[in-house]
ZAKOL-743949 format. One record per residue (C-alpha): x, y, z; residue number from 1; residue in one letter. Coordinates in Angstrom, 3 decimals, padded with zeros to 6 digits, always signed. Example, Ala and Ser with C-alpha at 12.3 -4.5 7.8 and 13.67 -1.06 7.14 Angstrom:
// ZAKOL-743949
LONU        u        v        w   i aa
LONU +012.300 -004.500 +007.800   1  A
LONU +013.670 -001.060 +007.140   2  S
// end
This chain:
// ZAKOL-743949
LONU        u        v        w   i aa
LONU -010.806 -120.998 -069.544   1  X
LONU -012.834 -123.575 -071.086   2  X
LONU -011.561 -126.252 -074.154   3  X
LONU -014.018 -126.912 -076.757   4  X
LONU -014.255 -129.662 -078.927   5  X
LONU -014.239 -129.277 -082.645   6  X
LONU -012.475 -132.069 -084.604   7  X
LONU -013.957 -135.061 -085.898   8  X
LONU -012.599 -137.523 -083.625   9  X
LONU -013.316 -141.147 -084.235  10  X
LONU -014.621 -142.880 -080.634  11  X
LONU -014.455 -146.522 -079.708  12  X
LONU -016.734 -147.228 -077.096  13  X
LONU -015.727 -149.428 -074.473  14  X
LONU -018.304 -152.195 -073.367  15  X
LONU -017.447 -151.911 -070.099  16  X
LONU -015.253 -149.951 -067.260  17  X
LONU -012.672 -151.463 -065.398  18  X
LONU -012.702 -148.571 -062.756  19  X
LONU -014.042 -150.951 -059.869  20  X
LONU -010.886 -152.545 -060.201  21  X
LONU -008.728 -150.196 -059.380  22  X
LONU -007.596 -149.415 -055.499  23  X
LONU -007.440 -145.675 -055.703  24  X
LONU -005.872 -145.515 -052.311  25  X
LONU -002.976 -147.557 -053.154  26  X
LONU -002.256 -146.617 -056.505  27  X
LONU +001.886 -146.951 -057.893  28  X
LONU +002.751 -144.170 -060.050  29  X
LONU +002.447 -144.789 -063.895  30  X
LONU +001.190 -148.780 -063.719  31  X
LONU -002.721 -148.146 -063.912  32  X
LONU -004.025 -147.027 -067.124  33  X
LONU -007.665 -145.685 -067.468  34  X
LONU -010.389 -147.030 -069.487  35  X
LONU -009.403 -145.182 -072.971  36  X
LONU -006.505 -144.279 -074.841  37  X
LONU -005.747 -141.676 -078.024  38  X
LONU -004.174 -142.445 -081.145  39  X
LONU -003.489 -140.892 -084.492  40  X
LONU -001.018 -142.030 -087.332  41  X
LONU +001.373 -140.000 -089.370  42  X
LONU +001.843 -140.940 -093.102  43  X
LONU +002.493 -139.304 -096.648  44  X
LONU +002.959 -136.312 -095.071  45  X
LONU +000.105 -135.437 -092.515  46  X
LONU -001.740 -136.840 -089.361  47  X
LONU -004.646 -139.183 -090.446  48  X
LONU -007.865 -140.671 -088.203  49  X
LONU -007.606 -139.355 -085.062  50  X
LONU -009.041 -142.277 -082.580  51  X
LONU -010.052 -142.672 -078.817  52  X
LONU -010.238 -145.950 -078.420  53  X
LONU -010.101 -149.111 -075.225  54  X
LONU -006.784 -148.846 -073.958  55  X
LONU -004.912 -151.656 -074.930  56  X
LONU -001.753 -152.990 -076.095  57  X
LONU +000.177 -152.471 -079.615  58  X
LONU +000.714 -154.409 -082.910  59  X
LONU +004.264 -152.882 -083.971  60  X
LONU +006.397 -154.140 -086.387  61  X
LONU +009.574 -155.282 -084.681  62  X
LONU +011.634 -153.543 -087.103  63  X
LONU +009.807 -150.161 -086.757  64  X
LONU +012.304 -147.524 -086.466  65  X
LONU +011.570 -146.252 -082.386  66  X
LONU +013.414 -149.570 -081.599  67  X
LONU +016.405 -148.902 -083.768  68  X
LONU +017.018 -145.380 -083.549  69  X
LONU +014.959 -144.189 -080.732  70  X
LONU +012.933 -141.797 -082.220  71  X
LONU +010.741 -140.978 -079.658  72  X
LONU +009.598 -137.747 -077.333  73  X
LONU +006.707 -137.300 -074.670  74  X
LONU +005.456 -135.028 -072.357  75  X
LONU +003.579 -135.339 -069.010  76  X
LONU +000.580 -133.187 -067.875  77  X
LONU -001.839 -133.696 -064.963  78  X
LONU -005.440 -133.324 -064.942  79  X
LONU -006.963 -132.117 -061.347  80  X
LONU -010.693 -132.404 -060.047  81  X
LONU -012.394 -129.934 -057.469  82  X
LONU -015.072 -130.666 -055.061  83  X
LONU -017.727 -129.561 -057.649  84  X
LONU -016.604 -132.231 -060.233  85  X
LONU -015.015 -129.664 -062.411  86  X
LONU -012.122 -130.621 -064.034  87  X
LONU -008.934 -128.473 -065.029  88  X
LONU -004.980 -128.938 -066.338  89  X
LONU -002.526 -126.938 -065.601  90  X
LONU -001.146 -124.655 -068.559  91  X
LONU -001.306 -127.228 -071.304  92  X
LONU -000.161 -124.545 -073.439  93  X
LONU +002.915 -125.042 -072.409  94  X
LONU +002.980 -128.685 -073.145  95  X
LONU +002.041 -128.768 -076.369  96  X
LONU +004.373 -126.661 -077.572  97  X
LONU +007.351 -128.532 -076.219  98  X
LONU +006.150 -131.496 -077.189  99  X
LONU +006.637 -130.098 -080.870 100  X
LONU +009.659 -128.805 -080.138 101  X
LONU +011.168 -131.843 -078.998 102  X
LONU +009.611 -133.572 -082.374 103  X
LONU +011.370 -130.619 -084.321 104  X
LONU +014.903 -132.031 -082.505 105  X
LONU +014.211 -135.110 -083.229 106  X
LONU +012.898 -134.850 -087.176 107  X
LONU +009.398 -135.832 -085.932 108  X
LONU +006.738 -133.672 -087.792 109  X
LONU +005.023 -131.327 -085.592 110  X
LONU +001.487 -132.317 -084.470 111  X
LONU -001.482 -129.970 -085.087 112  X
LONU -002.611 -127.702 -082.509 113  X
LONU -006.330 -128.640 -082.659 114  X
LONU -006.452 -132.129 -082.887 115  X
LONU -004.072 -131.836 -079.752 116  X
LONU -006.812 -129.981 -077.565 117  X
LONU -009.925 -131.469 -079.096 118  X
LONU -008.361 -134.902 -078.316 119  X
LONU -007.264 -133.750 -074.709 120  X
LONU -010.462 -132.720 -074.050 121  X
LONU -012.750 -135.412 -075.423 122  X
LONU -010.264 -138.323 -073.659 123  X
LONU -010.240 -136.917 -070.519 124  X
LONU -013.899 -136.488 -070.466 125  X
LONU -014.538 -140.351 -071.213 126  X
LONU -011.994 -140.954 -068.599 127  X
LONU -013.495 -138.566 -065.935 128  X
LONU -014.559 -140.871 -063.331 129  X
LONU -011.004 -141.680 -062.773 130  X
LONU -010.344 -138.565 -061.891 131  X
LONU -010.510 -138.256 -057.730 132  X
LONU -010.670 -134.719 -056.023 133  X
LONU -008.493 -133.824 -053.196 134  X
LONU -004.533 -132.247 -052.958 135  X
LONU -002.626 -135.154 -053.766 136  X
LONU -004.737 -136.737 -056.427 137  X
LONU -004.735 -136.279 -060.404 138  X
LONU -004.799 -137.950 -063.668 139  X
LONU -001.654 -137.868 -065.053 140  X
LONU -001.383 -137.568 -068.752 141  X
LONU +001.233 -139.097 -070.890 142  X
LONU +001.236 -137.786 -075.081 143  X
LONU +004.094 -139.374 -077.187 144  X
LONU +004.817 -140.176 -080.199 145  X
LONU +007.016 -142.942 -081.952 146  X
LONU +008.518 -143.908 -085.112 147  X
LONU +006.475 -146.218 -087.046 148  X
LONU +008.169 -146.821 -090.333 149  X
LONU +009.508 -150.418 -090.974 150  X
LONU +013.186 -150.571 -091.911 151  X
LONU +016.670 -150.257 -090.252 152  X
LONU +018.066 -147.765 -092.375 153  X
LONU +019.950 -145.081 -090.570 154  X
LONU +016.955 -142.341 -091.366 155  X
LONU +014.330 -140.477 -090.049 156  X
LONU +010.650 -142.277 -090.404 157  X
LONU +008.350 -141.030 -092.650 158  X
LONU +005.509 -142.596 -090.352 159  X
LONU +004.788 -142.363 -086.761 160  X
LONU +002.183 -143.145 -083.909 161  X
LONU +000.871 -139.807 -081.845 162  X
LONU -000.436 -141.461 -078.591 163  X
LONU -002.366 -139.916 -075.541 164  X
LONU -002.310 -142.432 -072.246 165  X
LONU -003.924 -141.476 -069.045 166  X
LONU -003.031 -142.912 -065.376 167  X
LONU -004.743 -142.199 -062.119 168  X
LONU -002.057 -140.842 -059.816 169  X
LONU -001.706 -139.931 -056.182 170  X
LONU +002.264 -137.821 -054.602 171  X
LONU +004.440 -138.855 -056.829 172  X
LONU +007.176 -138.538 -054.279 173  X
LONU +006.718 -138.275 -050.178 174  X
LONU +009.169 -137.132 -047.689 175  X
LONU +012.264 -135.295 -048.846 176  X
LONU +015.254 -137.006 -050.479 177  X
LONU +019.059 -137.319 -050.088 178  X
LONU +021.120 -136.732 -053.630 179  X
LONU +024.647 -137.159 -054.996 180  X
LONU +026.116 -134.736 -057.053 181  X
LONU +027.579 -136.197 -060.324 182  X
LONU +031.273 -135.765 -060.241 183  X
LONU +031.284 -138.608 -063.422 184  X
LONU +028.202 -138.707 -065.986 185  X
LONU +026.034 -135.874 -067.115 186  X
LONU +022.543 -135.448 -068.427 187  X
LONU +023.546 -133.859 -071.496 188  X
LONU +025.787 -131.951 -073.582 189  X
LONU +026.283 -129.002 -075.900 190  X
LONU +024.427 -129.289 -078.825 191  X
LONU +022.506 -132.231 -077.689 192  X
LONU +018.855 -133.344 -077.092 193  X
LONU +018.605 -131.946 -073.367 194  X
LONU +015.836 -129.722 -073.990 195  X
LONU +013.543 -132.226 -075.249 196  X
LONU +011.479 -134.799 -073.683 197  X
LONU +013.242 -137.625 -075.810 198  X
LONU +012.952 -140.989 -074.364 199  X
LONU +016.646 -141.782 -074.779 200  X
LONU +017.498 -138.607 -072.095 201  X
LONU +015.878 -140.618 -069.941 202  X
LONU +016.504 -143.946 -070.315 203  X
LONU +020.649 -142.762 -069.960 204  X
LONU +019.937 -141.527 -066.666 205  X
LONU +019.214 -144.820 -065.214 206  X
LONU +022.408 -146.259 -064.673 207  X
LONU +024.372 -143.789 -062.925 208  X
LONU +020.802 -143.335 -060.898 209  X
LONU +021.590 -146.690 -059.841 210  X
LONU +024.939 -146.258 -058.822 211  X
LONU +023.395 -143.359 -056.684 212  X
LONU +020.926 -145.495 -054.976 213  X
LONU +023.783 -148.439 -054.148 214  X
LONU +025.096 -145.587 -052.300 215  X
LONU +021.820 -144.813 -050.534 216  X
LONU +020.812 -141.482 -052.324 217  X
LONU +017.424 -141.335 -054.334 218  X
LONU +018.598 -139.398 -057.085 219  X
LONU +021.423 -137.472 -058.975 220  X
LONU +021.973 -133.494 -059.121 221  X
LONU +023.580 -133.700 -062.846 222  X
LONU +026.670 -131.519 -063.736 223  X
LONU +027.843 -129.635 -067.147 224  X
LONU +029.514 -131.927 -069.495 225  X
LONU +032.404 -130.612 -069.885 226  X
LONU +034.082 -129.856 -066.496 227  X
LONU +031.260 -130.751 -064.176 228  X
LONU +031.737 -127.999 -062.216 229  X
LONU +028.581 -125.902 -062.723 230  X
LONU +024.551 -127.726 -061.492 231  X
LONU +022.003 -128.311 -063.560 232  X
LONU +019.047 -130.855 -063.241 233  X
LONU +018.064 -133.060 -060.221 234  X
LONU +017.246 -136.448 -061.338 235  X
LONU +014.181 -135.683 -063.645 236  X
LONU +013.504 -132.189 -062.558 237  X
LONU +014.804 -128.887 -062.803 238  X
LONU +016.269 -127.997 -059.447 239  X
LONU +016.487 -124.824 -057.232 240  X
LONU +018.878 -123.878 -054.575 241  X
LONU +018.172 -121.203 -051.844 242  X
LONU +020.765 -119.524 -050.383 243  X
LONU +020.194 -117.507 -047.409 244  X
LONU +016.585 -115.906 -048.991 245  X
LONU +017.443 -115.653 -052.729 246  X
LONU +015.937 -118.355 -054.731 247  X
LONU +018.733 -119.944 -057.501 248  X
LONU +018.421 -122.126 -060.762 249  X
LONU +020.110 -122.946 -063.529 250  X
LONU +018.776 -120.960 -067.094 251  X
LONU +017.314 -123.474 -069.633 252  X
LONU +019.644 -123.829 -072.469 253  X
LONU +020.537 -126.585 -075.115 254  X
LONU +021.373 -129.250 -072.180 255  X
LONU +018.427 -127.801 -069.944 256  X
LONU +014.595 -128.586 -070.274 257  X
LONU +012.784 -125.566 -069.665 258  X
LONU +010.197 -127.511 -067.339 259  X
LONU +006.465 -126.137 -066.871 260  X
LONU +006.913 -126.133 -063.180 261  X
LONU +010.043 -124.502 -063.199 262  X
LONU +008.572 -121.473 -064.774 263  X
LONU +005.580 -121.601 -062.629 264  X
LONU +007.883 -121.233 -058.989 265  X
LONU +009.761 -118.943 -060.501 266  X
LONU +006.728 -116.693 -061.198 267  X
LONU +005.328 -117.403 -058.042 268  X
LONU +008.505 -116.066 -056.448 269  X
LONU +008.724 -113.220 -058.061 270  X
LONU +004.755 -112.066 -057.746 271  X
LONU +005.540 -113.075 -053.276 272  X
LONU +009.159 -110.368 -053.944 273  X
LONU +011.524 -113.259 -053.570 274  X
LONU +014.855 -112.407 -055.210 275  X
LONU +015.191 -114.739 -057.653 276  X
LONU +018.000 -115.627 -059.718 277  X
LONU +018.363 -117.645 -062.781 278  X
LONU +021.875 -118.280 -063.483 279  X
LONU +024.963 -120.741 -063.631 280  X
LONU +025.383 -122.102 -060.468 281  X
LONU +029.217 -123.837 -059.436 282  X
LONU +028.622 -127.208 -057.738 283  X
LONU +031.709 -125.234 -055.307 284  X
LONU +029.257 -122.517 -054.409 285  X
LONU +026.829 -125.044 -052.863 286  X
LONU +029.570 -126.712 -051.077 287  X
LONU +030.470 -123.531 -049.571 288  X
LONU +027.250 -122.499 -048.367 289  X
LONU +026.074 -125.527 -046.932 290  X
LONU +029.249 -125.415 -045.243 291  X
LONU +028.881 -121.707 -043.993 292  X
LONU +025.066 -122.596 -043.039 293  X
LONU +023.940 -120.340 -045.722 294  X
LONU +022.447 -123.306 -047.821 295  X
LONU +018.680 -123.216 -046.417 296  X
LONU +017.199 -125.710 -049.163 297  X
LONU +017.769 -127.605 -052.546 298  X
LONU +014.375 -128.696 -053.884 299  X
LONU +013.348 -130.896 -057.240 300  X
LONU +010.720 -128.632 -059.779 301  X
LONU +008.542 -131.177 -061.734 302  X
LONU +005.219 -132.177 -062.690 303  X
LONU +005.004 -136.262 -061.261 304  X
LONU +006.334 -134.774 -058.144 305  X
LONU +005.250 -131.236 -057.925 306  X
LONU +008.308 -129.733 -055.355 307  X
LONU +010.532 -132.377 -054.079 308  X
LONU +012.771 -131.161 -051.343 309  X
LONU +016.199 -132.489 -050.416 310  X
LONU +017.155 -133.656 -046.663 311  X
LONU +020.820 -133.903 -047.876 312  X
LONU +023.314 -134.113 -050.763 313  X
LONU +026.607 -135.182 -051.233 314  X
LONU +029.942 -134.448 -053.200 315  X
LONU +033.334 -136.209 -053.019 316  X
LONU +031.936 -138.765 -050.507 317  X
LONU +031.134 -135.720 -047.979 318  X
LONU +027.284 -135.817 -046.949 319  X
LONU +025.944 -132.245 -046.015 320  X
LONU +022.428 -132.139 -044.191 321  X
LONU +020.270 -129.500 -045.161 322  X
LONU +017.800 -127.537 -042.218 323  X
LONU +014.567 -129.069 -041.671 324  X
LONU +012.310 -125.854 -042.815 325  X
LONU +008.211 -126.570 -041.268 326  X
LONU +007.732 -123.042 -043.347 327  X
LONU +010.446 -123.421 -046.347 328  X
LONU +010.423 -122.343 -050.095 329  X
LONU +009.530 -125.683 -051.435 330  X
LONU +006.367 -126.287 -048.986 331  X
LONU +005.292 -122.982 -049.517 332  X
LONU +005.394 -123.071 -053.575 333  X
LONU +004.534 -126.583 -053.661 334  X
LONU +000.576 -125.380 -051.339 335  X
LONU +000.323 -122.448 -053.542 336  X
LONU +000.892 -124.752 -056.947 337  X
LONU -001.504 -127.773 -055.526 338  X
LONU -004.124 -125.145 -054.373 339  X
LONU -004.401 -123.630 -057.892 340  X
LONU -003.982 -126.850 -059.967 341  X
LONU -007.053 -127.608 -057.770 342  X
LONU -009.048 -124.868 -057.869 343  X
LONU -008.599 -124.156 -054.073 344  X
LONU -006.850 -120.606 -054.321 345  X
LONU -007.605 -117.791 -056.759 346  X
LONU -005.365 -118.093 -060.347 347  X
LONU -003.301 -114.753 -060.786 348  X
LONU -002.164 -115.963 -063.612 349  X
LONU -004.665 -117.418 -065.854 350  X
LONU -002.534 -121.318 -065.565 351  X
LONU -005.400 -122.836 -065.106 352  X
LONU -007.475 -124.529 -068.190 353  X
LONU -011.338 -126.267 -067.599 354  X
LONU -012.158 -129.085 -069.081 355  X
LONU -015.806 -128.295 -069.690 356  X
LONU -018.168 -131.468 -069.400 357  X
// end
């Protein structure tokens, strides 16, 4: 499926590329930023001059209300390249509407549909060369959009800044990692903002992240709120648990983000006849299987890291090792993902979206 362009989009040429400065084989994820970026301002009541312009930084009122009362939400996409320079993302559908849903949370307006693609499209086009094929690499694409308005009153903006940033990237993540589960601080609660990308989910994780890695894990398996007894999200990705051969993950809710990957390994699953189940999950019942040697794998669902399998977690100071799988769930779904996000394996189900030159 091809995009097509359509709006009038205003383009800034840049004079010059900085590509040839760039080590592609030693790239750190999220600190390179391609040639362009994509901006388009929100005021009296609609989206104005949509822009691609040099990537570069901000003039921003230091009393603009993102700094005050964080209104803020993004999303993150990838852009792959096959051996025959063609160019595809992976179900940007589903992006762009949670990227409006998280505005709607956070009393953002919703951005339009077509300036969304058209802008996707065109960007990424400019910024092609920094796309390099092969599994591992991919442009990772970073919309978001921020509160503009100047003033500290306790009140939504009535301006804001829809921004599209592109970064080369290479495996997010390599080798498996060891996790704590949170007996203390949650992700989210009831009622709250976990199903949106808002910055402030994320920036709250950090600390207790921290604490985690003092202790020598990588990340945190977050629990509910309000007991902490049931699993939910592993660091910044959805999580799954396989017991035996049936495949287990929480159900998005409220607290939940209803991740793009997630949905894509559980499809996978089901189309390959793996029992799959998408329900609570007790932090006990974990304990009990890996204690039983029922607990085969725990493995991270996201799109920086693709699959990200655990070697180990731990709960009430007690580590438990998980099985060292050559032919597990999570290398398994994370080949079949990789070889349709690159265009290496046929596309059952229509997730993958060209980016015709």
């Amino acid at each position: 499926m091809s995009l097509t362009t359509s709006q009038n989009i205003h383009i800034d040429k840049i004079e010059s590329s900085r590509i040839d400065q760039v080590d592609f084989n030693n790239l750190t994820f999220g600190n390179i930023f391609t040639d362009y970026m994509f901006e388009c301002d929100y005021k009296e009541g609609a989206w104005h001059k949509p822009t691609i312009k040099p990537y570069g930084p901000l003039t921003i009122s230091p009393a603009a209300k993102i700094f005050h009362y964080g209104q803020a939400v993004f999303e993150g996409m990838k852009a792959y390249k096959d051996t025959n320079d063609r160019v595809f993302l992976f179900r940007p559908e589903e992006n762009f509407k949670r990227i409006n849903k998280s505005a709607k949370r956070m009393a953002i307006p919703e951005f339009p549909r077509d300036i969304f693609f058209d802008a996707m499209h065109q960007i990424i086009n400019l910024d092609r060369a920094w796309i390099k094929p092969g599994v591992g690499n991919s442009l990772y694409i970073r919309p978001f959009v921020i509160a503009t308005q100047v003033g500290v009153s306790a009140s939504p903006s009535n301006e804001y800044k829809f921004m599209i940033l592109l970064s080369p990237a290479q495996a997010y993540y390599s080798g498996a990692v060891k996790v704590v589960i949170a007996e203390e601080y949650s992700r989210s609660a009831n009622g709250g903002v976990g199903y949106a990308k808002a910055a402030g989910n994320y920036g709250a994780q950090f600390y207790p992240t921290n604490l985690a890695r003092e202790k020598g894990f990588q990340q945190v398996i977050w629990t509910d709120s309000n007991e902490h007894k049931y699993l939910e999200e592993a660091g910044t990705m959805n999580v799954f648990f396989r017991i035996n051969d049936t495949l287990i993950t929480a159900p998005t809710s409220d607290r939940i983000l209803d991740g793009v990957t997630r949905k894509s390994v559980i499809a996978l699953a089901e189309h390959d006849g793996i029992n799959v189940e998408v329900r609570p999950i007790l932090v006990s019942e974990i304990v009990e299987a890996a204690k039983n040697n029922e607990l085969k794998e725990i493995f991270g669902a996201g799109t920086a890291a693709v699959i990200s399998p655990v070697s180990a977690f731990s709960y009430k100071n007690v580590t438990y090792d998980l099985p060292n799988l050559e032919a597990g769930y999570a290398s398994q779904f994370k080949k079949r993902l990789t070889n349709i996000q690159h265009n290496l394996a046929e596309d059952p189900f229509n997730w993958r979206y060209e980016i015709s030159k």
